[in-house]
C-alpha positions in Angstrom: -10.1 -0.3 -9.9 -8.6 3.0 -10.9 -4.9 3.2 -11.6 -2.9 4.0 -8.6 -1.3 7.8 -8.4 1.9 6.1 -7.1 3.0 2.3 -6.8 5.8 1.6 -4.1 8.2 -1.5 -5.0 8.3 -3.0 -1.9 9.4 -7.0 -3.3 11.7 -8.9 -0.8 11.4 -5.9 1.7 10.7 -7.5 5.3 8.0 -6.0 7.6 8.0 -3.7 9.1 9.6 -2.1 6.0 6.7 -2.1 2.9 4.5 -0.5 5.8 7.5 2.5 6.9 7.6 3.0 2.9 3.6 3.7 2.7 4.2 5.8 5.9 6.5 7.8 4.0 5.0 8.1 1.0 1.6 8.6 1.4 1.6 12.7 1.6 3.3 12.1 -2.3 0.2 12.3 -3.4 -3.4 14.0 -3.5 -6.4 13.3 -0.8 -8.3 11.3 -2.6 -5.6 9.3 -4.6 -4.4 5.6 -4.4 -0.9 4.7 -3.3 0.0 1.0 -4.8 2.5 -0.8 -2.0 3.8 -4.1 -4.0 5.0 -6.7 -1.3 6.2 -10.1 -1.4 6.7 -10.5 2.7 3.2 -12.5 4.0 2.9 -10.2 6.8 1.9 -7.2 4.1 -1.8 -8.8 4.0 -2.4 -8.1 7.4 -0.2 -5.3 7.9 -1.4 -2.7 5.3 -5.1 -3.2 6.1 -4.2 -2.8 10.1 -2.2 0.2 9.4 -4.7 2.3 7.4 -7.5 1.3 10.2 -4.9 3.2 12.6 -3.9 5.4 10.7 -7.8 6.5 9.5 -6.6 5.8 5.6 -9.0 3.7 3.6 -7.9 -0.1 2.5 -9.2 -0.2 -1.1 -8.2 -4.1 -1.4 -5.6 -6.3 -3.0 -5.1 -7.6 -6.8 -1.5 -8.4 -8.4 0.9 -6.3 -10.0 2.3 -7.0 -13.2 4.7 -9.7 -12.4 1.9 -11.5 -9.8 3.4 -10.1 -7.0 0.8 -9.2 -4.3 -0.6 -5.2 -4.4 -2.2 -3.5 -1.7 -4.3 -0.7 -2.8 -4.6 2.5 0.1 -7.0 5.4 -0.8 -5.6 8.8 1.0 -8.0 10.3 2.9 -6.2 12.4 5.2 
């Protein structure tokens, strides 16, 4: 997987809030370019995947960041 352009420390953040930081951050940077969100909340899973179907944003998957914390990989599209 290509490195993200931009990873978002989202650990011990509660949902909704890792999703409101994506939100936020996702015109940072470029069409075309992969925003990290790190989360340790169990709703992220579900949530970041759900958001960029609504949202028309592509879900590029989920590995670990350096620490093993869960990372959810977005593509910008839009």
């Amino acid at each position: 997987m290509t490195a993200p352009a931009l990873e978002l420390d989202c650990r011990e953040l509660l949902c909704p809030l890792p999703i409101i930081e994506l939100a936020r951050h996702l015109t940072d940077v470029a069409v075309g370019e992969l925003v990290a969100v790190v989360a340790t909340d169990a709703a992220a899973r579900h949530d970041v995947p759900a958001w960029c179907r609504m949202r028309g944003q592509e879900y590029v998957g989920e590995d670990s960041a350096d620490d093993g914390s869960p990372r959810f990989v977005v593509r910008r599209l839009s």
